[in-house]
C-alpha positions in Angstrom: 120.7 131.5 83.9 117.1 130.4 83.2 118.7 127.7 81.0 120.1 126.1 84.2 117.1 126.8 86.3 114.6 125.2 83.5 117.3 122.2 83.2 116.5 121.9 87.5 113.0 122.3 87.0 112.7 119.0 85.1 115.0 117.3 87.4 113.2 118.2 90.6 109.6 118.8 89.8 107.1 116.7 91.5 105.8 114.7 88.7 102.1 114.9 87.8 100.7 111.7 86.2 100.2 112.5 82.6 100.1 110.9 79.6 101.5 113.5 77.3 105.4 115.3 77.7 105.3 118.9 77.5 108.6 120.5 76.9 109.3 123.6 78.0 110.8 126.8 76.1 113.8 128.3 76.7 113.1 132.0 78.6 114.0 134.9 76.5 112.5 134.0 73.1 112.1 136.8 70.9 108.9 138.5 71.8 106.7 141.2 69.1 105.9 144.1 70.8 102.0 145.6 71.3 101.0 147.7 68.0 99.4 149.8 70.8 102.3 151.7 73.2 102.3 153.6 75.9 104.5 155.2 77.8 102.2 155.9 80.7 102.7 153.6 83.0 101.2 155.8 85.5 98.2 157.0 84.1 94.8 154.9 83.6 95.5 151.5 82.5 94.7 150.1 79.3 94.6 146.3 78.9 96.4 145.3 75.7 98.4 148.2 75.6 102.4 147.3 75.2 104.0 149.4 78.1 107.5 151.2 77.6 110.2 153.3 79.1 111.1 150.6 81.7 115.0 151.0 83.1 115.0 147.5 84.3 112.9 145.4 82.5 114.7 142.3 80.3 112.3 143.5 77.4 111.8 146.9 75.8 107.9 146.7 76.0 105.6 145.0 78.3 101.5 144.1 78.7 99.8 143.2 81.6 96.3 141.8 82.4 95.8 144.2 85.2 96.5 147.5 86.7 98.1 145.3 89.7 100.7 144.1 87.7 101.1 147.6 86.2 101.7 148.7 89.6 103.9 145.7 90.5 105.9 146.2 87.3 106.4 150.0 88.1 107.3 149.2 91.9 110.4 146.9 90.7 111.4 149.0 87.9 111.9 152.1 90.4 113.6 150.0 93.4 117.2 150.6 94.0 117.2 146.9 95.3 115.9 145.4 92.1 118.5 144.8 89.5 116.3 143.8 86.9 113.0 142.1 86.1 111.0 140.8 83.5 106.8 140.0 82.9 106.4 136.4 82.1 104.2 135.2 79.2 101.7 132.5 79.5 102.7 129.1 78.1 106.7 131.2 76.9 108.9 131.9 80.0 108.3 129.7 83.1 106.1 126.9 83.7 105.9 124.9 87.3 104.0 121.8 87.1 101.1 122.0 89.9 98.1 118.8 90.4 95.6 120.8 88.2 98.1 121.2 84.9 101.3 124.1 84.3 100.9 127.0 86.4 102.6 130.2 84.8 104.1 133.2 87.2 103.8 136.6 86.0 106.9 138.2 87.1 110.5 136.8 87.9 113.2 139.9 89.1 116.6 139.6 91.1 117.5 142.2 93.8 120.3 143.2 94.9 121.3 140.6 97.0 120.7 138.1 94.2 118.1 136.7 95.1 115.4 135.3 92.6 112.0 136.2 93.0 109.0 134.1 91.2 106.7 136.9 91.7 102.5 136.0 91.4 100.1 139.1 91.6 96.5 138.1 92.2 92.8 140.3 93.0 91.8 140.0 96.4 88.8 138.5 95.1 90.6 135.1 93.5 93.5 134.9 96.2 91.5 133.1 98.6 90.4 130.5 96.0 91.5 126.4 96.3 93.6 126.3 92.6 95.2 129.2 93.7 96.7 128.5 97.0 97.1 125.0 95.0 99.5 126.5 92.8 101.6 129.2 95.2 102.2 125.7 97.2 103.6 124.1 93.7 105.7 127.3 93.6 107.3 127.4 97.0 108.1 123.7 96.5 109.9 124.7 93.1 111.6 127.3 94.5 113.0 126.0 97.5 113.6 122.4 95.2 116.0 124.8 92.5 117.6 127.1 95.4 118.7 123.2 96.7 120.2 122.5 93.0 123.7 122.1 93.3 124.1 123.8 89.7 122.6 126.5 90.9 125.6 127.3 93.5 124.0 129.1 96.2 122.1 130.9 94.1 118.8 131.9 96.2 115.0 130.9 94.4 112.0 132.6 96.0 108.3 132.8 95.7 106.4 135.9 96.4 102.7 135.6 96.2 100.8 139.4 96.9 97.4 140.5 96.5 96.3 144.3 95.3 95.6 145.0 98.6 99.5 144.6 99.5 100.6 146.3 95.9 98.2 149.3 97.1 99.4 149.4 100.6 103.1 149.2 99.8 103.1 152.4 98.1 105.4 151.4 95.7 108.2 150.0 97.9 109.9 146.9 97.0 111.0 145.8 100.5 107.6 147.0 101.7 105.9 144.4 99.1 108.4 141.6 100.4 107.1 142.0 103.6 103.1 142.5 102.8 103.3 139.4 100.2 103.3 135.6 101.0 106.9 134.5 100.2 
């Protein structure tokens, strides 16, 4: 599956003007786990830490640069619409080409109706910011450009953009997210 979708990325992108090709890896490379577990993914959060215990996740362990995404990762795990997701790595699993450079989501999941979510979790303090509205605008373009891709047959591609204000207020609700979130 993310074979075909990276193989529409390239063909749809908008182009930036660069000098250099960058390809791309292939989602789902093997990944080394955190020497530092936990399977407290309610308690305090600990950056660093490699989180386990998930029922839905695509990888045994996963790490996260904020108690946000903890939260976010915990709300999909528990949703009986979510069928699975998986954290994104920086620079491994899904790049979308914006003005400024490669922008790189932190979550993708698929609900139950099968559609794709590119999910971006941001403060409330840097959502407001030019590069970032910059980039959730490269992201709905991508999305709605591979949901077109007629290799993808029907398949649906969204972008969901929330702050931790809308994590916090959806009390751990994934249709309650869908609807607080940008998408």
């Amino acid at each position: 599956m993310i074979e075909l979708v990276a193989d529409e990325q390239r063909q749809h992108v908008l182009a930036p003007k660069i000098t250099q090709r960058i390809e791309p890896r292939l989602f789902g490379e093997p990944r080394s786990g955190r020497p530092e577990t936990s399977g407290d993914r309610k308690g305090k959060f600990k950056r660093g830490a490699g989180y386990i215990g998930w029922k839905k996740s695509m990888y045994e362990q996963a790490w996260f640069d904020s108690s946000t995404e903890l939260d976010t990762a915990n709300i999909l795990d528990e949703s009986d619409e979510v069928s699975f997701w998986a954290r994104l790595l920086v620079k491994r699993d899904l790049e979308i080409a914006w003005e400024g450079g490669n922008y790189y989501p932190d979550f993708l999941a698929v609900d139950s109706d099968n559609t794709h979510w590119v999910i971006e979790v941001k403060s409330d303090n840097e959502a407001g910011s030019i590069d970032v509205k910059a980039k959730r605008q490269a992201a709905l373009r991508w999305a709605n450009h591979v949901s077109a891709a007629p290799k993808i047959n029907g398949i649906k591609w969204r972008y969901l953009f929330v702050r931790e204000a809308d994590v916090a207020a959806a009390k751990g609700s994934w249709p309650a997210l869908k609807g607080l979130g940008i998408a």
